[in-house]
Jmol script that loads the backbone (N, CA, C; Angstrom):
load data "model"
ATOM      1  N   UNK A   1     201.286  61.154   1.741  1.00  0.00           N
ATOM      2  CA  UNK A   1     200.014  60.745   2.301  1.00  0.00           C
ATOM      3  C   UNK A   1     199.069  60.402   1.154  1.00  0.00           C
ATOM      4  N   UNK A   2     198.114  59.471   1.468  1.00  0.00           N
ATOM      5  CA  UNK A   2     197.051  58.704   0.280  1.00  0.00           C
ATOM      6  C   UNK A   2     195.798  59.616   0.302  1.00  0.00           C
ATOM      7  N   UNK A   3     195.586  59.927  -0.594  1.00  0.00           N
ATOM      8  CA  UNK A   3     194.398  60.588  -0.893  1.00  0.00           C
ATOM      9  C   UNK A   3     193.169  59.645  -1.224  1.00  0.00           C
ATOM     10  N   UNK A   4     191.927  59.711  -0.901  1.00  0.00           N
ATOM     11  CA  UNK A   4     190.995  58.995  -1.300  1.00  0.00           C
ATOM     12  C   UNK A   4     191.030  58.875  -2.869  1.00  0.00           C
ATOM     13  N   UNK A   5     190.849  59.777  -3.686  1.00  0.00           N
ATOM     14  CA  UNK A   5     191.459  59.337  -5.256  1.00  0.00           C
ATOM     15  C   UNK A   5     192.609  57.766  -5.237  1.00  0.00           C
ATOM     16  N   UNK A   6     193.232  58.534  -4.215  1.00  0.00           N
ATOM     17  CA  UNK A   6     194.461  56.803  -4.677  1.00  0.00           C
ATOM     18  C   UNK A   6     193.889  55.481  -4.522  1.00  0.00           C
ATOM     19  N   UNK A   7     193.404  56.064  -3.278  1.00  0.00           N
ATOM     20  CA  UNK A   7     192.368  54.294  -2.790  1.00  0.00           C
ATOM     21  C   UNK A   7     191.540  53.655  -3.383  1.00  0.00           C
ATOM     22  N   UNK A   8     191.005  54.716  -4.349  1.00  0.00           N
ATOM     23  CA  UNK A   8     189.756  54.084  -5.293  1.00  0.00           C
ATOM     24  C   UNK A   8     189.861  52.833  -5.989  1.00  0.00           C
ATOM     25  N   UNK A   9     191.075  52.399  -6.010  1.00  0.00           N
ATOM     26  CA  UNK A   9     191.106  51.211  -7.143  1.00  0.00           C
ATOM     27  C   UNK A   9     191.067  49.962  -6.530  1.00  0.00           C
ATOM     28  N   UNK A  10     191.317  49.931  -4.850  1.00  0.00           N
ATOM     29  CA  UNK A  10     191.545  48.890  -3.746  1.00  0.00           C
ATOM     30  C   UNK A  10     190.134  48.377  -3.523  1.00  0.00           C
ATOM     31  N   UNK A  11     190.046  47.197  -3.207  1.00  0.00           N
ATOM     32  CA  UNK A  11     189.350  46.725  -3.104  1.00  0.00           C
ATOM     33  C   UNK A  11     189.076  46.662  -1.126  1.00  0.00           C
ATOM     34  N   UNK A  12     188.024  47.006  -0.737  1.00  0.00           N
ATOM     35  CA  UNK A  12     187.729  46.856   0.943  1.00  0.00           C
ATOM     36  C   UNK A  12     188.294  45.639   1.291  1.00  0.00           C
ATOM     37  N   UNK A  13     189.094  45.955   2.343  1.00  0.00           N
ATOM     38  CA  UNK A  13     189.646  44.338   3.216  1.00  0.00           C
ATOM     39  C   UNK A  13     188.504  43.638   3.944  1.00  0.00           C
ATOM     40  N   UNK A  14     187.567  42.731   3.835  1.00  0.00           N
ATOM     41  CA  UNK A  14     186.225  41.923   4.246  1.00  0.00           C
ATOM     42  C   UNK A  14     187.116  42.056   5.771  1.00  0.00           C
ATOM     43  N   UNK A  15     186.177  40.976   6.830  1.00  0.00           N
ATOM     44  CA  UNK A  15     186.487  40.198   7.691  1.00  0.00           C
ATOM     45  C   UNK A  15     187.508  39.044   7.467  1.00  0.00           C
ATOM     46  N   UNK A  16     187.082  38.306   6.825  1.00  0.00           N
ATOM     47  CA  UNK A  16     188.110  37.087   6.536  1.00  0.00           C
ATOM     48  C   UNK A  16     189.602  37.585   6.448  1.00  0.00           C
ATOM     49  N   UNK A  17     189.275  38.921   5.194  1.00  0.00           N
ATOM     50  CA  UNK A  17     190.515  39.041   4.972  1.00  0.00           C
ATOM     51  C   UNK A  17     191.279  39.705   5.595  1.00  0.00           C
ATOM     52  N   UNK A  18     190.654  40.672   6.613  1.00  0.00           N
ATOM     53  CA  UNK A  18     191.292  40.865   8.091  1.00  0.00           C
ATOM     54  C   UNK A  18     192.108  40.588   8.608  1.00  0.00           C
ATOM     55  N   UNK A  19     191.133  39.100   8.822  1.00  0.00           N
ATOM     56  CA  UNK A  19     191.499  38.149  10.308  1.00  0.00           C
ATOM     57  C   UNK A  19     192.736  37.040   9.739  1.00  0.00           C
ATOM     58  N   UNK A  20     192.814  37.196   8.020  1.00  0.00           N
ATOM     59  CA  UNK A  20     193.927  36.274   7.659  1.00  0.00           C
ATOM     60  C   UNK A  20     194.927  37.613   7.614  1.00  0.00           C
ATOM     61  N   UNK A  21     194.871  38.536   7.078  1.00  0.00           N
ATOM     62  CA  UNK A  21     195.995  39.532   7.094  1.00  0.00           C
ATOM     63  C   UNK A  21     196.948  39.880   8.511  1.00  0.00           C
ATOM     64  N   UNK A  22     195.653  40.077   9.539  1.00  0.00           N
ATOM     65  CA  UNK A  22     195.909  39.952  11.053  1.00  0.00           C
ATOM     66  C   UNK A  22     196.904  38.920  11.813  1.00  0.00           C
ATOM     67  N   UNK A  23     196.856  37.656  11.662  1.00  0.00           N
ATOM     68  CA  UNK A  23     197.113  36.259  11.699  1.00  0.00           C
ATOM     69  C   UNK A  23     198.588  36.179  11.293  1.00  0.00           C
ATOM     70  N   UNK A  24     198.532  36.849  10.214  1.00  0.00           N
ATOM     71  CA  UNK A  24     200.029  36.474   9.303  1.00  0.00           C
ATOM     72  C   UNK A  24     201.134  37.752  10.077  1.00  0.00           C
ATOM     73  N   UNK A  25     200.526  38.976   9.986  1.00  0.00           N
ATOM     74  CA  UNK A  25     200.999  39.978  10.753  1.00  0.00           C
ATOM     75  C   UNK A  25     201.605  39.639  11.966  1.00  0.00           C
ATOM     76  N   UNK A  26     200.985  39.465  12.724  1.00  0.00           N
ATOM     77  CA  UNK A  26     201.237  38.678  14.136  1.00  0.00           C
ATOM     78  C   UNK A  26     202.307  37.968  14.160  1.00  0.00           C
ATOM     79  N   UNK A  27     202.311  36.618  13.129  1.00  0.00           N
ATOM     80  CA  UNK A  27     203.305  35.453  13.078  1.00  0.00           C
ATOM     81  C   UNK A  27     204.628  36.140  12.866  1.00  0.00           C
ATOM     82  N   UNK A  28     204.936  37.387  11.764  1.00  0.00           N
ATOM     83  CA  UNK A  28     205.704  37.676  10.997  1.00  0.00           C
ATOM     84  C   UNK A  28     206.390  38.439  12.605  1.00  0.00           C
ATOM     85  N   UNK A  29     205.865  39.413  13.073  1.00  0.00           N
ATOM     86  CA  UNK A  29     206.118  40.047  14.097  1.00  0.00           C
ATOM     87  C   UNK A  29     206.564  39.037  15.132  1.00  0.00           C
ATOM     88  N   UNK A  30     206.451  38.003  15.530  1.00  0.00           N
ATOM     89  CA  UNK A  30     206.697  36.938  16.504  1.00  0.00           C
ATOM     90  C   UNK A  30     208.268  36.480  15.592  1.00  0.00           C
ATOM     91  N   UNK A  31     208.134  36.343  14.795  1.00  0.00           N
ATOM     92  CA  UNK A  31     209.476  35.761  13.715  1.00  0.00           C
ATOM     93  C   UNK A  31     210.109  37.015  14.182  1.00  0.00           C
ATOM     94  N   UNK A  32     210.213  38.366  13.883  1.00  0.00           N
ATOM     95  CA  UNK A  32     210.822  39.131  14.036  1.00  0.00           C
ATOM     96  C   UNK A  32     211.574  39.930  15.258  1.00  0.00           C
ATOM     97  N   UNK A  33     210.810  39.238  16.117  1.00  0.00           N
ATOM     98  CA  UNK A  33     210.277  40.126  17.392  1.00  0.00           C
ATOM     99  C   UNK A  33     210.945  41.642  17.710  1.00  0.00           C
ATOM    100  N   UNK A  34     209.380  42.038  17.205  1.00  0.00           N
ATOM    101  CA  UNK A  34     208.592  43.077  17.000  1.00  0.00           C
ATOM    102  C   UNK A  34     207.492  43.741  18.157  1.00  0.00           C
ATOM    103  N   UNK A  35     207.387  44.592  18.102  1.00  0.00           N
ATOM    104  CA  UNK A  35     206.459  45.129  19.256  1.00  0.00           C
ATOM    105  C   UNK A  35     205.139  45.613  18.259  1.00  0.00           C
ATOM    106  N   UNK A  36     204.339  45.260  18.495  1.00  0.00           N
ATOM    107  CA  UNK A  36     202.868  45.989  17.805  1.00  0.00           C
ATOM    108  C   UNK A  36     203.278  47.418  17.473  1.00  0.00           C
ATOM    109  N   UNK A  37     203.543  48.045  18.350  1.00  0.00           N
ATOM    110  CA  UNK A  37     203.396  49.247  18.064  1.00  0.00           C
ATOM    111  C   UNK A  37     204.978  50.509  17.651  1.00  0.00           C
ATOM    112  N   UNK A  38     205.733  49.528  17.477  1.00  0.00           N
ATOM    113  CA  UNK A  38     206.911  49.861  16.615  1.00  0.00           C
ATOM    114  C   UNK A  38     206.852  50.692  15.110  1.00  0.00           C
ATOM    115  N   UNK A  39     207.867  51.346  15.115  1.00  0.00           N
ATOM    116  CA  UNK A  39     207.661  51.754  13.396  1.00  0.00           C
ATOM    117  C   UNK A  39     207.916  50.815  12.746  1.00  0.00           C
ATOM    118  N   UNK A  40     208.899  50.024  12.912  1.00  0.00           N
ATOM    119  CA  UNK A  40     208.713  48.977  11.811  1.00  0.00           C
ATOM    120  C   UNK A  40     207.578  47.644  11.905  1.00  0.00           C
ATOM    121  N   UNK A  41     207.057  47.446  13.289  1.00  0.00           N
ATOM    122  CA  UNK A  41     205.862  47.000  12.747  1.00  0.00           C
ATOM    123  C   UNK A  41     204.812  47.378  11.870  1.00  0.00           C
ATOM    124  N   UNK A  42     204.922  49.132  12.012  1.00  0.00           N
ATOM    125  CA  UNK A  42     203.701  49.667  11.244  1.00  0.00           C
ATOM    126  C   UNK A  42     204.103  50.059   9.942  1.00  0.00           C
ATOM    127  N   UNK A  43     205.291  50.114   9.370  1.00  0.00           N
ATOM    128  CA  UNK A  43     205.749  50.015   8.136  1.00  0.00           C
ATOM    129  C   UNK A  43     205.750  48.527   7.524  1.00  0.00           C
ATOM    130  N   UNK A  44     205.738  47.395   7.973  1.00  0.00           N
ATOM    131  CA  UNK A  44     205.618  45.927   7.702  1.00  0.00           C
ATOM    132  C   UNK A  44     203.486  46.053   7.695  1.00  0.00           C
ATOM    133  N   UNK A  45     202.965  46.592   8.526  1.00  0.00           N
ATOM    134  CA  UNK A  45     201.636  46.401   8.360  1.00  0.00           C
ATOM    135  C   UNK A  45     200.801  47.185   6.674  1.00  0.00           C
ATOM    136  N   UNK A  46     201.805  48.082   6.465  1.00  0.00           N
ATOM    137  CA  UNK A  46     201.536  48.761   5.572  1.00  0.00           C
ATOM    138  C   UNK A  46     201.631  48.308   4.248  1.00  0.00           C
ATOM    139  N   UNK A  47     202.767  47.892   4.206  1.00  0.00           N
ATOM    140  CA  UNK A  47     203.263  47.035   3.128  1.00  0.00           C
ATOM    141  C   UNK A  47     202.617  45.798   3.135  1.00  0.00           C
ATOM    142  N   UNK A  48     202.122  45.094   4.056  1.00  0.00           N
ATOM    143  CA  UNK A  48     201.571  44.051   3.853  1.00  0.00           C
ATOM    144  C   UNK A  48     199.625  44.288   3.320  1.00  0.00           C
ATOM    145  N   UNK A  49     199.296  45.458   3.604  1.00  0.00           N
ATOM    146  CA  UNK A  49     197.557  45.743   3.334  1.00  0.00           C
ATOM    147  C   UNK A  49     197.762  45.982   2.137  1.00  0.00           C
ATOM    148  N   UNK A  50     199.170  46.745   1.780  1.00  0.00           N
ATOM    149  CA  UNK A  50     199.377  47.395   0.208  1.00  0.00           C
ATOM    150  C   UNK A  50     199.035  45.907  -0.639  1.00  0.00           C
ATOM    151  N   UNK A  51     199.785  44.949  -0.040  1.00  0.00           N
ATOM    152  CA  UNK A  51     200.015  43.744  -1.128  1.00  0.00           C
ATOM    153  C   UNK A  51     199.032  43.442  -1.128  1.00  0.00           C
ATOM    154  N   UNK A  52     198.077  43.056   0.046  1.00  0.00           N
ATOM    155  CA  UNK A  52     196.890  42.343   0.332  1.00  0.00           C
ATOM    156  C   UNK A  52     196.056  42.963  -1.074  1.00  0.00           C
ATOM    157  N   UNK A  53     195.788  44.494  -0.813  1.00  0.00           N
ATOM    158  CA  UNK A  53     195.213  45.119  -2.131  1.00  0.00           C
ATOM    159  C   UNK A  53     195.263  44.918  -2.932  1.00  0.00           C
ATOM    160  N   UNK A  54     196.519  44.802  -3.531  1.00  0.00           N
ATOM    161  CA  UNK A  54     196.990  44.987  -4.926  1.00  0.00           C
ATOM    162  C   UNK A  54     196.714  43.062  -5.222  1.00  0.00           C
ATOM    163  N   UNK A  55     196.363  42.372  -4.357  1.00  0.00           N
ATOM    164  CA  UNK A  55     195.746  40.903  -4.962  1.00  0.00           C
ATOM    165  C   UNK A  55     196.369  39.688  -4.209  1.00  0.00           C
ATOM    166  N   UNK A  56     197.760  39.872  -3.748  1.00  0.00           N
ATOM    167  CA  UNK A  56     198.484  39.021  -3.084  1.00  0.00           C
ATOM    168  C   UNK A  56     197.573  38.914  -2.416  1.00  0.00           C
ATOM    169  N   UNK A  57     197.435  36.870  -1.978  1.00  0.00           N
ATOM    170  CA  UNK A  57     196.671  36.261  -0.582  1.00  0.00           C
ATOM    171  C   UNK A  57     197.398  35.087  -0.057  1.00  0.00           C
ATOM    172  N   UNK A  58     196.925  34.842   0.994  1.00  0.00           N
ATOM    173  CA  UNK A  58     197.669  33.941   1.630  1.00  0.00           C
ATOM    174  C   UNK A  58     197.617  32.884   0.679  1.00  0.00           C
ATOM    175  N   UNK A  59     198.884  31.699   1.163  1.00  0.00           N
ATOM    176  CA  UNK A  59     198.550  30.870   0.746  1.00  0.00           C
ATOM    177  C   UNK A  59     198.152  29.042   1.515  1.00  0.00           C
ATOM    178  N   UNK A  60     198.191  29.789   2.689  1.00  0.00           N
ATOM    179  CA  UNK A  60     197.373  28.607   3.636  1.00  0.00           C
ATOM    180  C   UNK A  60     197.464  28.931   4.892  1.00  0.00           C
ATOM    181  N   UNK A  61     197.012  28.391   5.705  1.00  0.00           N
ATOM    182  CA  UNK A  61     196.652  29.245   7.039  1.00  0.00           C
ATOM    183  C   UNK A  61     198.783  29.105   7.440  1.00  0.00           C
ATOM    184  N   UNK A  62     198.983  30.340   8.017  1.00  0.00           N
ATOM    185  CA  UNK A  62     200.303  30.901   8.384  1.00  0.00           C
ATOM    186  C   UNK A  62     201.377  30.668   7.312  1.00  0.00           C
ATOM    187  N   UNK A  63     201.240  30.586   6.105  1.00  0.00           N
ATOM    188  CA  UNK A  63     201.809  30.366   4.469  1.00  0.00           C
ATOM    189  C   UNK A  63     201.834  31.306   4.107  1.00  0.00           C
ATOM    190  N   UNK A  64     202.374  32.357   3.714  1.00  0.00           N
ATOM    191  CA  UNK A  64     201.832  33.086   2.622  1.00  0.00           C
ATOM    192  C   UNK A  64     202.888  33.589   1.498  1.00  0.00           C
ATOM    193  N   UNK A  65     202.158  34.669   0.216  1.00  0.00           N
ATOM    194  CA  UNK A  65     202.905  34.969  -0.637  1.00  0.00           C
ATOM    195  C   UNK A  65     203.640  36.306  -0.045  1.00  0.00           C
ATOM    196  N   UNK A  66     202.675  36.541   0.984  1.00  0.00           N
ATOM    197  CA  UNK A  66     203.594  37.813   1.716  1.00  0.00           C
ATOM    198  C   UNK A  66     204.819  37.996   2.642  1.00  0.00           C
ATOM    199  N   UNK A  67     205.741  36.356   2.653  1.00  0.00           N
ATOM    200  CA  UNK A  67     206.381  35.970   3.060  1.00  0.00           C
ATOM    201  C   UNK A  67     207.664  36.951   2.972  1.00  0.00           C
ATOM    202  N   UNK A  68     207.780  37.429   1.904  1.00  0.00           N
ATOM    203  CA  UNK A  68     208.784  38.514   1.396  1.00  0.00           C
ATOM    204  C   UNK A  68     208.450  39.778   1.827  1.00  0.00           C
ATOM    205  N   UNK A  69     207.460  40.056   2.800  1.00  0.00           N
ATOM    206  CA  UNK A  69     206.915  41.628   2.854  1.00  0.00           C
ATOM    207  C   UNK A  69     207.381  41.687   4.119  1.00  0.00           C
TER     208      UNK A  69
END
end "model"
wireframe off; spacefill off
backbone 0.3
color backbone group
């Protein structure tokens, strides 16, 4: 489990970057078909906020570098 210490270095996910993280999530889950509320949807959501954090961004609307996540 993440301790607030760990999080400190992440940068807050805005709106935009939400609603593009959201967007791509969705698509990836439709590619997969996936149920929202699956473990492996929520292990794919995880991994994908991790990347989002760590700097990975899309790279055009339903593009992205998180293509591999």
């Amino acid at each position: 489990m993440r301790t607030l210490q760990d999080l400190s270095h992440f940068d807050p996910i805005g709106p935009e970057g939400f609603k593009s993280l959201d967007e791509a999530f969705r698509a990836k889950l439709r590619r997969r078909g996936l149920s929202v509320g699956s473990k492996e949807a929520e292990a794919l959501a995880a991994r994908r906020i991790d990347a989002y954090q760590a700097g990975i961004r899309e790279k055009s609307a339903g593009e992205a570098d998180l293509a591999a996540i």
